[in-house]
C-alpha positions in Angstrom: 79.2 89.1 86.0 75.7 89.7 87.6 75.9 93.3 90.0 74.1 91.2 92.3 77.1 89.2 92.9 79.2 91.9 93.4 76.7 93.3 96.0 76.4 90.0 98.3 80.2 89.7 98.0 80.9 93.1 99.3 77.6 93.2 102.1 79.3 90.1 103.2 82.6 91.5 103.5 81.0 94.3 105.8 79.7 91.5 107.9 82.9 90.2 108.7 83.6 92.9 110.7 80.9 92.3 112.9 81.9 89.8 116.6 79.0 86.9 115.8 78.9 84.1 118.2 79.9 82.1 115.3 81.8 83.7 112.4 81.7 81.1 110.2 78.3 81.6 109.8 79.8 84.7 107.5 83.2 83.2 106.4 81.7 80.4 104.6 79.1 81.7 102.5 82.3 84.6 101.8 84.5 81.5 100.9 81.8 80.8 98.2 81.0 83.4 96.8 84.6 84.3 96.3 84.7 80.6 94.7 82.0 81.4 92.2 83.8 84.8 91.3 87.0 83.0 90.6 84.8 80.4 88.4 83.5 82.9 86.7 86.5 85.1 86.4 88.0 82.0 85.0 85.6 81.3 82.6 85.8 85.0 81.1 90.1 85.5 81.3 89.9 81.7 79.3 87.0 83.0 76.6 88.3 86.6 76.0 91.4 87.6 74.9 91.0 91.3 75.9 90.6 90.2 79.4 94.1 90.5 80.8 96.3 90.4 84.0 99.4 92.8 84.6 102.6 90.9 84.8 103.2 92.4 88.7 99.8 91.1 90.0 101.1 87.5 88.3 104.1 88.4 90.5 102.0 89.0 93.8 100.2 85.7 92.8 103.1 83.5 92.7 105.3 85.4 95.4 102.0 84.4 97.4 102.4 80.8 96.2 105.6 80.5 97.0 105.3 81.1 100.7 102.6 78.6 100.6 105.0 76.1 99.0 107.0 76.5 102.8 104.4 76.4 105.1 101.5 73.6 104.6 100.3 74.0 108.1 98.3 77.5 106.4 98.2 76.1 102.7 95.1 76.9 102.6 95.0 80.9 103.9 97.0 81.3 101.3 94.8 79.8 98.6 92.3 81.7 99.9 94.3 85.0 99.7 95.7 84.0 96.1 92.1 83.8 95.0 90.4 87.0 96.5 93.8 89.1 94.9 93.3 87.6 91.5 89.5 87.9 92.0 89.6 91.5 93.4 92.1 92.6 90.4 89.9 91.6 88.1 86.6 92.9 89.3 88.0 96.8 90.4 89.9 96.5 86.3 86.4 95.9 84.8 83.7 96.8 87.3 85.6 99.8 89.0 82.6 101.8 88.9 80.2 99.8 90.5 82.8 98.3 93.1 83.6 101.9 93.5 80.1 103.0 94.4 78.9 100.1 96.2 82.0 100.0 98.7 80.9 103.8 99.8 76.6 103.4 99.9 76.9 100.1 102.0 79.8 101.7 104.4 77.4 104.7 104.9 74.5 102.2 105.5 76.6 99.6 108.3 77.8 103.3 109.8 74.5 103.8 110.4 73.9 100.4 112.1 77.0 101.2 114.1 75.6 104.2 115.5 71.8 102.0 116.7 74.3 99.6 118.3 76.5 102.5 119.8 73.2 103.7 121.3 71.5 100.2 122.8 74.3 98.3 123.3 76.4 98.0 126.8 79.7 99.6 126.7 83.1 98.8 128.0 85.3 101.4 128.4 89.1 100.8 128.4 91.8 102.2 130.3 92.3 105.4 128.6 95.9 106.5 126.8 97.5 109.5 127.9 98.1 111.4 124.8 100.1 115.0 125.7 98.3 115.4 128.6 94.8 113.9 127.2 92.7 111.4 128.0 91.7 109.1 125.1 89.3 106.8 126.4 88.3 103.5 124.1 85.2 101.4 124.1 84.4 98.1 123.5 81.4 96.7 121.9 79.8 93.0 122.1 79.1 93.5 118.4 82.1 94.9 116.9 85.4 96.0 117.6 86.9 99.4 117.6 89.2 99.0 115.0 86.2 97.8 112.7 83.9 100.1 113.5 86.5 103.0 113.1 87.2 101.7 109.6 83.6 101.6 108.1 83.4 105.5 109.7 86.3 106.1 107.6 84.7 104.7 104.8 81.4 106.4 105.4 82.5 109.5 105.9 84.4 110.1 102.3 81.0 108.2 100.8 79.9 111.4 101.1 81.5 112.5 97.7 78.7 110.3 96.0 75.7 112.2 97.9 74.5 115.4 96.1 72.0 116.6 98.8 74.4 119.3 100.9 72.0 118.6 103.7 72.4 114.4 103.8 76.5 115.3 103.5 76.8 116.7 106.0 74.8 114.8 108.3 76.3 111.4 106.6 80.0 113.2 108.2 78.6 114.4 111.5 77.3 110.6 112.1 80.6 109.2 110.9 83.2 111.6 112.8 80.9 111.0 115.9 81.9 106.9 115.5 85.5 107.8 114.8 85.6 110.0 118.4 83.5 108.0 120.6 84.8 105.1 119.4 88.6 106.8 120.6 90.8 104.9 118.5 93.8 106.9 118.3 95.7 105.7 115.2 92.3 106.5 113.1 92.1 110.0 114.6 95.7 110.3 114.1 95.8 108.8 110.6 92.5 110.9 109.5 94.4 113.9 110.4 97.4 113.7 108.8 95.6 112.7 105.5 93.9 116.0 105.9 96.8 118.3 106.7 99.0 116.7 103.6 95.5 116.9 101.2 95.4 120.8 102.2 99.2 121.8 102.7 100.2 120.1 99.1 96.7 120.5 97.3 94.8 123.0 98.2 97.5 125.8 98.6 99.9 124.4 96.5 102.8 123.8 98.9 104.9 120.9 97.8 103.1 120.1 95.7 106.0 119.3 93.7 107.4 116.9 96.3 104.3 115.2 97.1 105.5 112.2 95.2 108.6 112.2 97.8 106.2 112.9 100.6 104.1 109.9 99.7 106.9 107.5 99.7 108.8 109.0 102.6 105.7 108.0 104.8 105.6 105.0 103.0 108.8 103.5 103.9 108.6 105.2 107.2 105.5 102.7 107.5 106.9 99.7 106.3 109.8 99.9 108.8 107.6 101.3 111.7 107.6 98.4 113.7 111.6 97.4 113.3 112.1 100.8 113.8 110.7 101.0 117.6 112.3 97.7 118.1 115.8 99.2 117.9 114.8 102.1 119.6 112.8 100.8 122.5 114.9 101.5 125.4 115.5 105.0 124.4 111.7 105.9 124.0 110.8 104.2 127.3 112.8 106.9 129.0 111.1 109.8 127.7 107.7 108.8 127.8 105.1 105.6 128.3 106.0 103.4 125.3 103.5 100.9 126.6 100.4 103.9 127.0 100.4 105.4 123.6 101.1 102.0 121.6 98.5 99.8 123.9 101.1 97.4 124.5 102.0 97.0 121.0 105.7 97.2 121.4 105.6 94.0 123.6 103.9 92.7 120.8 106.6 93.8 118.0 109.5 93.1 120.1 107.9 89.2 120.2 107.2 89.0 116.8 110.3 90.4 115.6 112.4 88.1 117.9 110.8 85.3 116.7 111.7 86.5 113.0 115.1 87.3 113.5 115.6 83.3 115.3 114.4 81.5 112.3 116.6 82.4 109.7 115.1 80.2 106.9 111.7 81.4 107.3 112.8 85.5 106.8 112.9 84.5 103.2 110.1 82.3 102.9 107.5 83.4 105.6 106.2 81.3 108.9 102.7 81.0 107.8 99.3 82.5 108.9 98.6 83.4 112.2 96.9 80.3 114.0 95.7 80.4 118.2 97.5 77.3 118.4 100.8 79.4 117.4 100.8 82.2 120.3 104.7 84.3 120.0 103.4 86.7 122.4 99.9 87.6 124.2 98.5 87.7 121.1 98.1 85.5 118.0 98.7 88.5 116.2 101.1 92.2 116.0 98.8 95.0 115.6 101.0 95.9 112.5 100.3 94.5 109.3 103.8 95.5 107.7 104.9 93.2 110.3 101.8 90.7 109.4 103.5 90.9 105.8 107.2 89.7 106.6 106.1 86.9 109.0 103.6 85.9 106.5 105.1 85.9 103.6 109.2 86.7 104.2 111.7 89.4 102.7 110.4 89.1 99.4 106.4 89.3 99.9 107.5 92.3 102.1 109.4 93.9 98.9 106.3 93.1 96.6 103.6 94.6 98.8 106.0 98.2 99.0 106.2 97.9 95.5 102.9 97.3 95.1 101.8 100.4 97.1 104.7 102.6 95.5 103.0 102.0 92.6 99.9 103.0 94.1 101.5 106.6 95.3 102.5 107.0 91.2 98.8 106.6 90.1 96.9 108.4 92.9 98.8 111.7 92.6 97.9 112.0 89.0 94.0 111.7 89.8 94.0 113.4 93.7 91.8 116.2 92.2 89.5 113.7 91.0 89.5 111.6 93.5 90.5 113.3 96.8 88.4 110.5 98.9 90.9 107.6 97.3 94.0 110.3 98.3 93.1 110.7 101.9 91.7 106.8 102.4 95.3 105.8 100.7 97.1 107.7 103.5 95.0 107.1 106.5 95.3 103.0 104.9 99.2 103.6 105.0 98.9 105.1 108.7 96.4 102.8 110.4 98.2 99.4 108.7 101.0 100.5 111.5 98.8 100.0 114.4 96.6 97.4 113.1 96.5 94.3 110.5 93.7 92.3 108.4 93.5 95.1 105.8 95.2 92.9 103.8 96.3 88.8 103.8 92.8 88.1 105.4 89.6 86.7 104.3 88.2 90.0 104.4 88.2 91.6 101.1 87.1 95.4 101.9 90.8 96.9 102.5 92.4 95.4 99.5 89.4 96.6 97.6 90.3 100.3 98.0 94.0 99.1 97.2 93.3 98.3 94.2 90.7 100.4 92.8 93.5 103.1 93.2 95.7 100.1 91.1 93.4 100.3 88.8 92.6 104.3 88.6 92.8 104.2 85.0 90.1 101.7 84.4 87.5 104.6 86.1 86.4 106.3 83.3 87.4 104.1 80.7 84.7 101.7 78.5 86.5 98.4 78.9 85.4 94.7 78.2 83.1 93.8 81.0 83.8 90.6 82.9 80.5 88.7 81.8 79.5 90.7 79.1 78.5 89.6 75.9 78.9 91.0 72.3 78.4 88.5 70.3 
């Protein structure tokens, strides 16, 4: 497959973070290009029998299927998400270099945009959370949300493993912490800093590091059941502090969503479709969590394949965290800012799926593999 390709797909994946007047002016020419990668991915897995697919992304696949077989209303999101996770399997299996590199040199380049359109744009601030005393005050851009922007900062600022000039790394992580504090979004600060203190309590001096496994997946499943977790305990957490403050009104939201679950029996198994702004179970068309985006989406057993899927994912990374440190902390701060927030994954957008699974696909790093497109003949 032409590295050109690959680039347009993933510059256009950055795009999609940005608030256009009309988005479709992005999603559609992303809908095609993810068309012609499935054609040609297609092509290749039919030609070449060393081009294969692991059994559990076949199970993702058709669990993903299988939801869509319930809800026709959304048929075709979840076309659309069977073919970026077969297309994004293949591509981080047999271009993980290049998908690896890319991903970190165009994050560092749209951090740099954020920061001109930090600088000349009009900002909105909200009203600022009281955190243990502190004011943490959020902004709001024309051109691109907080969440966004906070995400391709994160992104930017472990690119720097790829620079070699000491000088342009350090400058590259001023420029992207500055996004991350100005922007004030407080599960990104929060999530970047428990990534750090895990990375140098269990790597750097050795503590735990026998239990990091165990660590990994406690936080895991902690994640996974964040937001059903607050919803039974609610009432006892409004009475010690502001529920509504630190979580920006995302309890409200959970408590909805989770209602709404819980009411329609069938669809716990099968899933209630994609979100839609015709479809509005609380204030907003969507949670704010995406473990909660996965169980409405795609019921009890998408929810079971996605933790097994990331389980997986805490097996592979701990054998490589010296390698790749940048994959270990973005896997955590992933895990932590997925509680707060959704479309890293069962969207359109391709960019948080892609770190997902070039950890999946760890082994495929440093390894000389068939190349999707290649020809030996």
């Amino acid at each position: 497959m032409s590295r050109h390709i690959i680039t347009i797909y993933i510059f256009l994946s950055f795009l999609c973070s940005y608030q256009f007047q009309n988005k479709n002016i992005i999603l559609y020419p992303l809908l095609l290009i993810q068309l012609v990668i499935l054609g040609i991915n297609m092509f290749w897995l039919l030609k070449r029998k060393e081009i294969k697919i692991s059994n559990f992304i076949l199970i993702m696949i058709w669990g993903t299927l299988f939801s869509a077989a319930f809800n026709f209303e959304t048929l075709g999101n979840y076309l659309v998400n069977t073919i970026l996770i077969f297309n994004i399997y293949l591509l981080t299996k047999y271009k993980w270099s290049y998908m690896y590199k890319n991903l970190y040199y165009l994050a560092i380049i749209f951090n740099i945009i954020n920061i001109f359109i930090y600088i000349y744009s009009p900002k909105i601030y909200s009203v600022p959370k009281i955190i243990f005393g502190h004011e943490l005050s959020k902004i709001q851009l024309q051109e691109i949300g907080v969440a966004a922007m906070s995400r391709i900062a994160m992104y930017s600022l472990f690119g720097v493993v790829l620079i070699r000039s000491k000088l342009l790394k350090i400058l590259i992580a001023i420029l992207s912490l500055f996004i991350l504090l100005v922007g004030g979004k407080f599960t990104a600060i929060l999530a970047l800093l428990v990534s750090l203190i895990v990375y140098i309590i269990t790597i750097k001096f050795s503590l735990f590091k026998n239990k990091l496994k165990y660590i990994l997946k406690l936080l895991l499943i902690i994640s996974f059941s964040s937001s059903f977790v607050f919803y039974f305990f609610i009432k006892l957490l409004e009475k010690l502090f502001s529920v509504k403050n630190i979580f920006s009104g995302r309890s409200i939201l959970w408590i909805d969503y989770i209602d709404y679950i819980w009411e329609n029996k069938i669809s716990i198994f099968v899933g209630n479709g994609f979100f839609t702004e015709t479809k509005m179970i609380s204030y907003l068309s969507h949670p704010h969590n995406q473990y909660l985006t996965i169980i409405y989406t795609l019921g009890i057993f998408g929810f079971i394949i996605y933790y097994l899927f990331f389980s997986k994912n805490i097996n592979k990374i701990i054998n490589v965290v010296k390698r790749y440190p940048d994959l270990f902390l973005l896997f955590i701060t992933q895990i932590i800012q997925m509680c707060g927030d959704d479309y890293y994954i069962l969207t359109i957008e391709p960019i948080g799926m892609i770190f997902l699974f070039l950890i999946y696909n760890i082994e495929y790093s440093n390894k000389r593999v068939v190349q999707i497109g290649e020809i030996n003949e």
